[in-house]
C-alpha positions as YAML, in Angstrom:
chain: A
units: angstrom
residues:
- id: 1
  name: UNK
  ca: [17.11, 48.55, -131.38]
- id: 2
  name: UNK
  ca: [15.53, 45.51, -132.34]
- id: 3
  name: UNK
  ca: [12.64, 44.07, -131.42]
- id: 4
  name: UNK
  ca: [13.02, 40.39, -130.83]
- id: 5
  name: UNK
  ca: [11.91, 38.67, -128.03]
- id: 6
  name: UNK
  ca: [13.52, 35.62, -127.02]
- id: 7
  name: UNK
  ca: [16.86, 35.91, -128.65]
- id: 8
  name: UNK
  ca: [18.79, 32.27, -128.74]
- id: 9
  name: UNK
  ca: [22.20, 34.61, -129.30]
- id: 10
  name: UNK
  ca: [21.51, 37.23, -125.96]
- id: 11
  name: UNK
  ca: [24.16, 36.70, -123.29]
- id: 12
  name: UNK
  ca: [23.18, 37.53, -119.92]
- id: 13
  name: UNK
  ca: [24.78, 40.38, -118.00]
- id: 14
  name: UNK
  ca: [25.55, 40.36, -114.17]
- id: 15
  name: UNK
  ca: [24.59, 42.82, -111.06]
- id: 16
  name: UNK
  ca: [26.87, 42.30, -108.46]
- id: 17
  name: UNK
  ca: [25.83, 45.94, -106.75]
- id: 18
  name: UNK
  ca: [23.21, 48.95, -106.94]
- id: 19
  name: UNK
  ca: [23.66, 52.40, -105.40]
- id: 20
  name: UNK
  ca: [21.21, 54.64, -105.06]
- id: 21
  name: UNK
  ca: [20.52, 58.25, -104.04]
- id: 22
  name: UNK
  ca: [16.69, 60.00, -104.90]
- id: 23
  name: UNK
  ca: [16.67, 63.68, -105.23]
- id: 24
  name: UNK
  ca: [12.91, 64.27, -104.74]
- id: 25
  name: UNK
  ca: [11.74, 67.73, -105.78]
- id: 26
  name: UNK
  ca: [11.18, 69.15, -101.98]
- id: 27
  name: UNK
  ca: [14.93, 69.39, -101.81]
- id: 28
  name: UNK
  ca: [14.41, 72.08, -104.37]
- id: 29
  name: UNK
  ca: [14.73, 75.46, -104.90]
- id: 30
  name: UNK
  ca: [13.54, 77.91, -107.47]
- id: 31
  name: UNK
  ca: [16.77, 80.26, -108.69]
- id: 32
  name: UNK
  ca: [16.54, 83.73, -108.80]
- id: 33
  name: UNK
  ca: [16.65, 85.46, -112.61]
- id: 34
  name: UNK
  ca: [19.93, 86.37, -111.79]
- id: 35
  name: UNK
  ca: [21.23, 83.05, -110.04]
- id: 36
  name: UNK
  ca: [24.90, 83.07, -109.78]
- id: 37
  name: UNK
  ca: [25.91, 80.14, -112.28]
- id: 38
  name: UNK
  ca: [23.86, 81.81, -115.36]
- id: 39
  name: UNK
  ca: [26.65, 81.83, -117.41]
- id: 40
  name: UNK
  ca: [26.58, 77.95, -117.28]
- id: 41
  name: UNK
  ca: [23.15, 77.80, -117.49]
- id: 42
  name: UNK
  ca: [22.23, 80.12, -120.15]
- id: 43
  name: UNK
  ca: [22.44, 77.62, -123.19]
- id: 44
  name: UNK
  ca: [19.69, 76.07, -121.92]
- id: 45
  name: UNK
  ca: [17.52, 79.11, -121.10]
- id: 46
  name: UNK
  ca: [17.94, 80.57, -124.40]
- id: 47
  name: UNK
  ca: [17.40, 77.09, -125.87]
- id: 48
  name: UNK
  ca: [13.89, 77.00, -123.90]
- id: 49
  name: UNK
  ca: [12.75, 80.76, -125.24]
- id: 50
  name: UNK
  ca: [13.29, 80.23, -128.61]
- id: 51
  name: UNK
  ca: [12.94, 76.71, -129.60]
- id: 52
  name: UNK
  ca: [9.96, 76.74, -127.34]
- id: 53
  name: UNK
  ca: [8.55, 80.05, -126.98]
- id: 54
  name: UNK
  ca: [8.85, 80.32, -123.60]
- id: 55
  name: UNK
  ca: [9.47, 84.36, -122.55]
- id: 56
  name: UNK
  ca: [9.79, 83.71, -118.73]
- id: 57
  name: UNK
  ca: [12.31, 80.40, -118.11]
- id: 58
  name: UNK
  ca: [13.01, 79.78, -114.56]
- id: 59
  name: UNK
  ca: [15.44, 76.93, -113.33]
- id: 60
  name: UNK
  ca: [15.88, 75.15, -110.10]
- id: 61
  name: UNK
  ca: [18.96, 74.31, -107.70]
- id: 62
  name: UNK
  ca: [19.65, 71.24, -105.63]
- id: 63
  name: UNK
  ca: [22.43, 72.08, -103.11]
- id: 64
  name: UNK
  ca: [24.69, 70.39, -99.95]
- id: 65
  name: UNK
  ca: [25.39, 73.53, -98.34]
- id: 66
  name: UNK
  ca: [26.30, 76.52, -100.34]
- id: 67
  name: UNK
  ca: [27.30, 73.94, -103.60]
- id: 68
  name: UNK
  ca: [25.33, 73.23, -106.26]
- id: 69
  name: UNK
  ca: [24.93, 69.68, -106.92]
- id: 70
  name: UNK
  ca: [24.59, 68.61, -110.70]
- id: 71
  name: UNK
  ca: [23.17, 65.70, -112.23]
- id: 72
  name: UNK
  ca: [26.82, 65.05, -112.98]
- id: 73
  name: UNK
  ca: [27.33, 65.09, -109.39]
- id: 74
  name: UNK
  ca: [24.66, 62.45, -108.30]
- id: 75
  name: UNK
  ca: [26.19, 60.19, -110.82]
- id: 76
  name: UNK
  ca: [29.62, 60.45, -109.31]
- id: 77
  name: UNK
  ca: [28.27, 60.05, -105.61]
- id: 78
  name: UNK
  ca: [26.61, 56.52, -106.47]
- id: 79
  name: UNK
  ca: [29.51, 55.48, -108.08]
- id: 80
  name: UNK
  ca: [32.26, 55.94, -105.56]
- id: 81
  name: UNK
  ca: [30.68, 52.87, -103.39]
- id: 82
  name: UNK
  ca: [31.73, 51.12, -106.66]
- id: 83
  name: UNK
  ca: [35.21, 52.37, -107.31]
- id: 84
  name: UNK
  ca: [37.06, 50.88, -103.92]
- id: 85
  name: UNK
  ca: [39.99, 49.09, -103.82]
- id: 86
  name: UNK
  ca: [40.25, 46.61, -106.94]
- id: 87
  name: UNK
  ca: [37.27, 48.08, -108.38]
- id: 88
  name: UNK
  ca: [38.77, 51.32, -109.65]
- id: 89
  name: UNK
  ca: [39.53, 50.18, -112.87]
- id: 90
  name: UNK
  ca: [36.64, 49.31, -115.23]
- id: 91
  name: UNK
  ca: [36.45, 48.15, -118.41]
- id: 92
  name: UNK
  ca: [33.33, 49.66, -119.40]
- id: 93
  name: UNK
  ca: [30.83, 52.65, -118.65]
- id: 94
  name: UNK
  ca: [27.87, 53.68, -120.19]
- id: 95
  name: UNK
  ca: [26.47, 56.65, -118.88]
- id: 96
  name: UNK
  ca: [22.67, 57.49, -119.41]
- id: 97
  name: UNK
  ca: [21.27, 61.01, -118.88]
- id: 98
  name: UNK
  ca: [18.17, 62.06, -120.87]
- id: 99
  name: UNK
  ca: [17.69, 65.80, -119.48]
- id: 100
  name: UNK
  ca: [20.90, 68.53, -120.12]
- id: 101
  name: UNK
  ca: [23.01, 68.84, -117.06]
- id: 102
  name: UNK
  ca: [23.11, 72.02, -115.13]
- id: 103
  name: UNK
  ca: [26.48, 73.10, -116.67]
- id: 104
  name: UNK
  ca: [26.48, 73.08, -120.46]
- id: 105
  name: UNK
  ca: [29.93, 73.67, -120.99]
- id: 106
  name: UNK
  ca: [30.96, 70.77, -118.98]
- id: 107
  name: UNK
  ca: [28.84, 67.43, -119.45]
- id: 108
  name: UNK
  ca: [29.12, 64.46, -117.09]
- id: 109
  name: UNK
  ca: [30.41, 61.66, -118.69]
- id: 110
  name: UNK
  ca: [33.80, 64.27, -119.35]
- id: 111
  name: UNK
  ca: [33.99, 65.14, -115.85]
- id: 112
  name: UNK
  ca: [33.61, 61.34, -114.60]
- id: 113
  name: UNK
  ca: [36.35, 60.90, -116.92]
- id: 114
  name: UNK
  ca: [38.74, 63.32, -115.47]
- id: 115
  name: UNK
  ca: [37.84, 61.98, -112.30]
- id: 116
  name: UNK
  ca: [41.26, 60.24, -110.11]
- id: 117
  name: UNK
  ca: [38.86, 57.83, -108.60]
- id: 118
  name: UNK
  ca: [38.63, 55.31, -111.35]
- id: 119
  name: UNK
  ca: [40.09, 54.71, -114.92]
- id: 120
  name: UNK
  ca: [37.66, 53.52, -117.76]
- id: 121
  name: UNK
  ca: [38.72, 51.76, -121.19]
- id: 122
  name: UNK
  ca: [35.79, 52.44, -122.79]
- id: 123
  name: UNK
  ca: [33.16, 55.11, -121.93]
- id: 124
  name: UNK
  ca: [30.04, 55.58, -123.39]
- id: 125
  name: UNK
  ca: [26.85, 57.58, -123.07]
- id: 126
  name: UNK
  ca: [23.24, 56.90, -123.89]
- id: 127
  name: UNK
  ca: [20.79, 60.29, -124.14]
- id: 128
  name: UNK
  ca: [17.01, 61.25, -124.65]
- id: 129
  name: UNK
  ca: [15.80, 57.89, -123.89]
- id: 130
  name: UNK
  ca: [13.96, 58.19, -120.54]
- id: 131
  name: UNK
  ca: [12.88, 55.52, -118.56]
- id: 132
  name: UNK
  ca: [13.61, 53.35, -121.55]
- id: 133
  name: UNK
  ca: [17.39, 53.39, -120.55]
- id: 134
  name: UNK
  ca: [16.85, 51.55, -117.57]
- id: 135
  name: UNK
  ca: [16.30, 47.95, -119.81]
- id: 136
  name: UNK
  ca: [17.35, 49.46, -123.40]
- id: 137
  name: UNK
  ca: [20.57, 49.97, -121.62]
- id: 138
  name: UNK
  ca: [21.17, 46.20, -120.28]
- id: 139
  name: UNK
  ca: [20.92, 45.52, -124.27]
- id: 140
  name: UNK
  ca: [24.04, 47.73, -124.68]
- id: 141
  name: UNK
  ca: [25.57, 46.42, -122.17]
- id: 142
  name: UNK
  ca: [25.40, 42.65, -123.28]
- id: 143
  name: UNK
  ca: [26.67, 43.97, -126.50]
- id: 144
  name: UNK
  ca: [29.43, 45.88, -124.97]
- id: 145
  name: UNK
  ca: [30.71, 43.69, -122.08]
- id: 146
  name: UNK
  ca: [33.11, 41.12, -122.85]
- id: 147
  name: UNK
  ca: [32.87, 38.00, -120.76]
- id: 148
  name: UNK
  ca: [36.12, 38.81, -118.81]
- id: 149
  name: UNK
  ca: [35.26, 42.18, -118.42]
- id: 150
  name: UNK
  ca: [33.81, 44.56, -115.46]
- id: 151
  name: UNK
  ca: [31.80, 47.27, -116.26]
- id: 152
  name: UNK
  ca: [29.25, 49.98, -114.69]
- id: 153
  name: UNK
  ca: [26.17, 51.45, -115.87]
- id: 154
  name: UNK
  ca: [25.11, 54.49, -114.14]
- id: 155
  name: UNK
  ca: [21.71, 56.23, -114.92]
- id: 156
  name: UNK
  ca: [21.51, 60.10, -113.64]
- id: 157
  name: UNK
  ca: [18.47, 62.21, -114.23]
- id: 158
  name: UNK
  ca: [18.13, 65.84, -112.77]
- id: 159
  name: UNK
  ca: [15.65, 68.16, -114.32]
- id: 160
  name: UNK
  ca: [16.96, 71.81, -114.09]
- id: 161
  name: UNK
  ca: [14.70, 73.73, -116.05]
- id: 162
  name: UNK
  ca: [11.27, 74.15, -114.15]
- id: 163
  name: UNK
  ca: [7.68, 73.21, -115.23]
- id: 164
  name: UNK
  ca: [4.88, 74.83, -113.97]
- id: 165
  name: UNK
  ca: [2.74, 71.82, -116.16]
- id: 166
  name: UNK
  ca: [5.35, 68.83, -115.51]
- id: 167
  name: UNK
  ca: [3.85, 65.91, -113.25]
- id: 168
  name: UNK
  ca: [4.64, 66.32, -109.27]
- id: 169
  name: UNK
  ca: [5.37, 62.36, -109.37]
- id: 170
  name: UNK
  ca: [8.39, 62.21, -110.74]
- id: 171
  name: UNK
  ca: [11.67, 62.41, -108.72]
- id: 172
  name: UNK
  ca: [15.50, 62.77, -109.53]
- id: 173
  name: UNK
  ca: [17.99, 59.89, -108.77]
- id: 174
  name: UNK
  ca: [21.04, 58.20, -109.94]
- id: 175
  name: UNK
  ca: [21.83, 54.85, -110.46]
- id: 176
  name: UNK
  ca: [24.76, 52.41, -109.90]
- id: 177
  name: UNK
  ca: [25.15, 49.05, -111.38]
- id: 178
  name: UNK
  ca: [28.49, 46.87, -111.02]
- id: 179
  name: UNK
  ca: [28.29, 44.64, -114.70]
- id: 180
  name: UNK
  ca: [30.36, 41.59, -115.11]
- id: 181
  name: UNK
  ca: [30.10, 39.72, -118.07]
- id: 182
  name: UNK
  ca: [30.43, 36.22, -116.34]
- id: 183
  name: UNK
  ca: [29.02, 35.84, -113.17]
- id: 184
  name: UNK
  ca: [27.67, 37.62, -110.70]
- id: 185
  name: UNK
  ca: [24.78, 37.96, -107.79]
- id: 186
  name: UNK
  ca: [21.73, 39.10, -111.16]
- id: 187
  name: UNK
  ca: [21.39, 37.72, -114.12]
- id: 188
  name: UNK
  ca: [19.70, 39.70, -116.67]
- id: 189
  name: UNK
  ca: [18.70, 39.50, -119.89]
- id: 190
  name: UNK
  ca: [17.32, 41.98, -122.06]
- id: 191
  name: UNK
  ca: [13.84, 40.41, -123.61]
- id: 192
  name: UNK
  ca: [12.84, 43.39, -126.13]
- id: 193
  name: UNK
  ca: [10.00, 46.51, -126.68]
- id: 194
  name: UNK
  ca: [6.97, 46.91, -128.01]
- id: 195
  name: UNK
  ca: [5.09, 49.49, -129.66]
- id: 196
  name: UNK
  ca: [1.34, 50.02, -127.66]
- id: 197
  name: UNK
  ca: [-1.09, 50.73, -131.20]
- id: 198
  name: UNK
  ca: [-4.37, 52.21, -128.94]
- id: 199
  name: UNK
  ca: [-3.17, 54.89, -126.90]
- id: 200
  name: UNK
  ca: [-6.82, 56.02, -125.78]
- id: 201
  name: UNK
  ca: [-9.72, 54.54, -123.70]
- id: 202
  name: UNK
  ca: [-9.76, 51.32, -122.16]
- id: 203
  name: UNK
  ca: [-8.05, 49.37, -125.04]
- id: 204
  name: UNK
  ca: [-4.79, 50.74, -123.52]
- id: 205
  name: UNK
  ca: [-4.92, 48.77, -120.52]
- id: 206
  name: UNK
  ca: [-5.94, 45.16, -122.29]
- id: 207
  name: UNK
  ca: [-3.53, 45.65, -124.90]
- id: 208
  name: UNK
  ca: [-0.63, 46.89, -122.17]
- id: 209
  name: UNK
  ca: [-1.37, 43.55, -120.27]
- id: 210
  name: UNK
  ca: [-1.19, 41.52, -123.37]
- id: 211
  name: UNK
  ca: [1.66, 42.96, -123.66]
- id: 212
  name: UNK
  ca: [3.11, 42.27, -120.39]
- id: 213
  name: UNK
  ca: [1.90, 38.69, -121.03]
- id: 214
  name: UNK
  ca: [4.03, 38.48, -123.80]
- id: 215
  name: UNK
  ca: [6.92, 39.81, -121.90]
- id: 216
  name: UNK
  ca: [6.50, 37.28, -119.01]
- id: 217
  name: UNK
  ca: [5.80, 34.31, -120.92]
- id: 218
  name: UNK
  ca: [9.57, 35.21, -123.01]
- id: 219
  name: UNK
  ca: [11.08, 35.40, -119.89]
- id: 220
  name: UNK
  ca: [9.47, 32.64, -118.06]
- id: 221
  name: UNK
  ca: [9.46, 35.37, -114.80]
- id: 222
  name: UNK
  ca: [7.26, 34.59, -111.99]
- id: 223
  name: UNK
  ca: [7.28, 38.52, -110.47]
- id: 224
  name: UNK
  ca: [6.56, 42.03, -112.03]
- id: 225
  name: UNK
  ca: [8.34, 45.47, -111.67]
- id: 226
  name: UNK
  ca: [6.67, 47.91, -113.39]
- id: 227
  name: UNK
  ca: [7.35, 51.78, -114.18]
- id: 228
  name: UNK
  ca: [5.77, 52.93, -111.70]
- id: 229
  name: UNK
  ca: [3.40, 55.29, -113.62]
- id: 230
  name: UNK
  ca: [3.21, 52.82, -115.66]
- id: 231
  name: UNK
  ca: [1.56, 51.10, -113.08]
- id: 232
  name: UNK
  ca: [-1.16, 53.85, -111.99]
- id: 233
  name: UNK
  ca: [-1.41, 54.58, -116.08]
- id: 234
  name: UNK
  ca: [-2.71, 51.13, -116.67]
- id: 235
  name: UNK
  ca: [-4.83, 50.49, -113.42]
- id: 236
  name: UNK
  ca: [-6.51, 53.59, -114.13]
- id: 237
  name: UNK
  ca: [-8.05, 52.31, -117.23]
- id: 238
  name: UNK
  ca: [-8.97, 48.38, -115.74]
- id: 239
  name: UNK
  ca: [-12.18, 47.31, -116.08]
- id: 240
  name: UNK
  ca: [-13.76, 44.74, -113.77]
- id: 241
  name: UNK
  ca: [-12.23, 40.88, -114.81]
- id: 242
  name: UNK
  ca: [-8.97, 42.63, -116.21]
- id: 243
  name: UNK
  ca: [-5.57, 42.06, -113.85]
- id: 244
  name: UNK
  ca: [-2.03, 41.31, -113.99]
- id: 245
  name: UNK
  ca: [-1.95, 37.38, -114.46]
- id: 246
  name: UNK
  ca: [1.05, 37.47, -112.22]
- id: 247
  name: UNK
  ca: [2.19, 39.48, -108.45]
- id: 248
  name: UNK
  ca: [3.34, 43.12, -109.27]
- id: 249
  name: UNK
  ca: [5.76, 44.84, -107.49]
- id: 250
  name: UNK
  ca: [5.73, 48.44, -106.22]
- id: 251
  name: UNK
  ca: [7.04, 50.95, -103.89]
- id: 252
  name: UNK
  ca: [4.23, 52.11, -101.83]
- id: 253
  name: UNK
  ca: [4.87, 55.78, -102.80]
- id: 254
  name: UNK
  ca: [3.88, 57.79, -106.15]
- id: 255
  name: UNK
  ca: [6.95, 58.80, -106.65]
- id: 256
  name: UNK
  ca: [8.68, 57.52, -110.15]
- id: 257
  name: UNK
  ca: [12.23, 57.79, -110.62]
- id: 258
  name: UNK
  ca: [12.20, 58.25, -114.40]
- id: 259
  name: UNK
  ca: [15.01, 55.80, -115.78]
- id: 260
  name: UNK
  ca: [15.81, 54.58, -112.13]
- id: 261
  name: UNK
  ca: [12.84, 53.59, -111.09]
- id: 262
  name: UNK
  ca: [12.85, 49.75, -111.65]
- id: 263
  name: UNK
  ca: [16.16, 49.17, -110.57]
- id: 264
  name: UNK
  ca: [15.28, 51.37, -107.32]
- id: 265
  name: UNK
  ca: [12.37, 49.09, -106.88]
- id: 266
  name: UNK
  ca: [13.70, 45.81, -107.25]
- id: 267
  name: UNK
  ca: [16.89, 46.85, -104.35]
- id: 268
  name: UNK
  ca: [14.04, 48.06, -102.27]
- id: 269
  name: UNK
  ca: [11.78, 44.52, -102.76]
- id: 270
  name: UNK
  ca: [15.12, 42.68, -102.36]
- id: 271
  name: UNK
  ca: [15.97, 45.03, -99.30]
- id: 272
  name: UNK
  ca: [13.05, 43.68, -97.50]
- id: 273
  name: UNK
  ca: [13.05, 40.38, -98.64]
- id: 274
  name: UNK
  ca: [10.13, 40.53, -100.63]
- id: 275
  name: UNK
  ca: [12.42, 39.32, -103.92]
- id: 276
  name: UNK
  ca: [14.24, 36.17, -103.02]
- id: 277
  name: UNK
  ca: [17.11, 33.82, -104.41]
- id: 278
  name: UNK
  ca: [16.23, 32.08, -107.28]
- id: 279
  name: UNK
  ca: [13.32, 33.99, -108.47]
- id: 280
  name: UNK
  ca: [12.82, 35.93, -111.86]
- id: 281
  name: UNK
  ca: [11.72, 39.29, -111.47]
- id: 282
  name: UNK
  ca: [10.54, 40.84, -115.10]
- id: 283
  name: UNK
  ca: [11.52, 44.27, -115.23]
- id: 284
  name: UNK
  ca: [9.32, 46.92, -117.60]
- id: 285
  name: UNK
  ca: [9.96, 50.68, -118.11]
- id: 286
  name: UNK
  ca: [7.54, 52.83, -120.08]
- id: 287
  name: UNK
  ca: [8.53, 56.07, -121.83]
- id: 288
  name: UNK
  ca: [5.34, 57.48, -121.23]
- id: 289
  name: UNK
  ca: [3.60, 57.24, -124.46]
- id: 290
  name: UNK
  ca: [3.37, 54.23, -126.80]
- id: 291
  name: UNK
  ca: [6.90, 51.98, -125.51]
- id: 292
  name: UNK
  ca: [7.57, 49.37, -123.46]
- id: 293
  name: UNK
  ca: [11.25, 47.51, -123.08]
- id: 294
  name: UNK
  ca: [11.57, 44.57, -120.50]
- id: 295
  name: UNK
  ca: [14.59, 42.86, -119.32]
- id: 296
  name: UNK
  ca: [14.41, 39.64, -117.20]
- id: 297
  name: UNK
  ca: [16.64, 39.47, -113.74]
- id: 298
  name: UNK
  ca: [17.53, 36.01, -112.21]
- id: 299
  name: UNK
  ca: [18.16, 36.73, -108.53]
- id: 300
  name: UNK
  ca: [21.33, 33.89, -108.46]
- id: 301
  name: UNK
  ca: [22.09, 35.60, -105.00]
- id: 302
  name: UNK
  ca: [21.88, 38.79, -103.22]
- id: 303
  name: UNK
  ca: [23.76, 41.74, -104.88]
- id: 304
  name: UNK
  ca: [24.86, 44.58, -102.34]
- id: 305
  name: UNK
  ca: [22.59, 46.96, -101.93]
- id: 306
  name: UNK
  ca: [23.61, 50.52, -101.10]
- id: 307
  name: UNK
  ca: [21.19, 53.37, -100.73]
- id: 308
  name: UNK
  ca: [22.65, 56.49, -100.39]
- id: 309
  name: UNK
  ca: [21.08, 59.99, -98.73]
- id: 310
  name: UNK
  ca: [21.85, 63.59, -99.49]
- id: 311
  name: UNK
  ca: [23.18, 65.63, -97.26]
- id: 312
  name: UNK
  ca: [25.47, 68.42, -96.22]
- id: 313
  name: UNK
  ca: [29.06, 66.03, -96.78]
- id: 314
  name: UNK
  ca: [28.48, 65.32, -100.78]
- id: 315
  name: UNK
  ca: [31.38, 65.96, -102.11]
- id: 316
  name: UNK
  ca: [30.40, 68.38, -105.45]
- id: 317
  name: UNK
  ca: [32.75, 68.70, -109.08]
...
């Protein structure tokens, strides 16, 4: 995807609704070597002990009740809010997953498909991206959305396979946005990435900021939501005159919701009114290593906002 920052040609894209749900790794458990859905899971497994020499591969279950619930699942929970009434037809879906869902012979975007709930014209799916997806996708979506049209972009992460070296900050979630290409409650456009060239020391934090700078200065945005390691990644390297030149937002937790995250922190700093009509709220994501992508939202007016809980009533595929 290209790298050009203020784009004459970009169209904006609306929000006129996010759902929500976090799957935080508590609600865990570790399967037994002989867990009873194997059979679906084994691709995966062997994929793990011989593409990466791993001899003992455990996985992990998130259930409601005595169901397993699937990153496919999650993705179908957060959308039914969306899919009432006239909103059960939609012109467009792009589905972004980066890890492999729990059953490998049966991949979400098919089963969302087969679903009665809603019909879709035009279906796609974005994978291996991480966080990126969360603004990369918004550039798909202005490409993909015709003016007239209504669309949804859902972003579902579940991690299956378990790390005994992974980071304990991150968390599963899905994601819910209602598009339109005309009008709605955010407008956002999609202002580009950037490569970070020092990746050790304390260069990474001035050039990350000058990078930000950049960002902000495209998008003419007052407010910051950063990945929220992102966040911790770059104020672990400051040095005493170096800040943010502008406020940053942040959930007071250390949780990061992977590709999520900044659209789960922007509903939560518009939840409490922290985010207010008429501002511009730059939004960055951060695949961890040397990217950054940034998308610009103008709050026109308040989007619902619909955060969603697990419990014992999700309804499981």
């Amino acid at each position: 995807m290209p790298d050009t920052l203020n784009n004459p040609r970009a169209m904006s894209v609306y929000v006129n609704h996010i759902c929500w749900v976090t799957a935080e790794d508590h609600l865990y458990t570790t399967d037994m070597l002989d867990v009873e859905d194997y059979y679906y899971l084994s691709p995966h497994i062997y994929m793990e002990e011989n593409y990466y020499d791993r001899f003992t591969v455990r996985t992990r279950s998130l259930r409601s009740g005595d169901q397993q619930i699937t990153a496919g699942d999650l993705a179908m929970v957060v959308m039914e809010p969306l899919a009432s009434g006239t909103s059960e037809h939609w012109d467009l879906l792009i589905l972004a997953q980066t890890y492999p869902e729990r059953y490998a012979m049966n991949p979400p975007l098919a089963r969302i498909l087969e679903s009665p709930s809603w019909k879709v014209n035009y279906p796609l799916a974005l994978s291996h991206m991480g966080p990126l997806a969360a603004t990369e996708g918004m550039q798909v979506a202005a490409w993909t959305l015709g003016r007239k049209e209504r669309g949804m972009f859902v972003l579902s992460e579940q991690r299956v396979i378990e790390e005994h070296n992974s980071p304990n900050d991150l968390s599963d979630m899905a994601v819910a946005l209602e598009l339109n290409g005309q009008s709605g409650a955010l407008a956002v456009n999609y202002i580009g990435k950037r490569t970070v060239d020092d990746i050790e020391g304390n260069a990474v934090a001035s050039e990350m900021i000058s990078i930000i700078d950049e960002f902000m200065g495209a998008g003419q945005t007052e407010n910051i939501v950063l990945q929220s390691r992102l966040r911790r990644h770059i104020i672990s390297y400051l040095k005493p005159g170096m800040s943010f030149s502008k406020p940053v937002y942040h959930i007071p937790e250390t949780i990061d919701y992977q590709s999520g995250d900044v659209w789960i922190q922007l509903a939560v700093q518009l939840q409490n009114g922290n985010i207010k009509v008429d501002d511009h709220v730059l939004l960055i994501s951060w695949d961890g290593e040397r990217l950054l992508s940034a998308c610009c939202v103008h709050v026109v007016h308040l989007p619902v906002l619909s955060r969603l809980t697990l419990h014992q009533e999700v309804k499981t595929s």
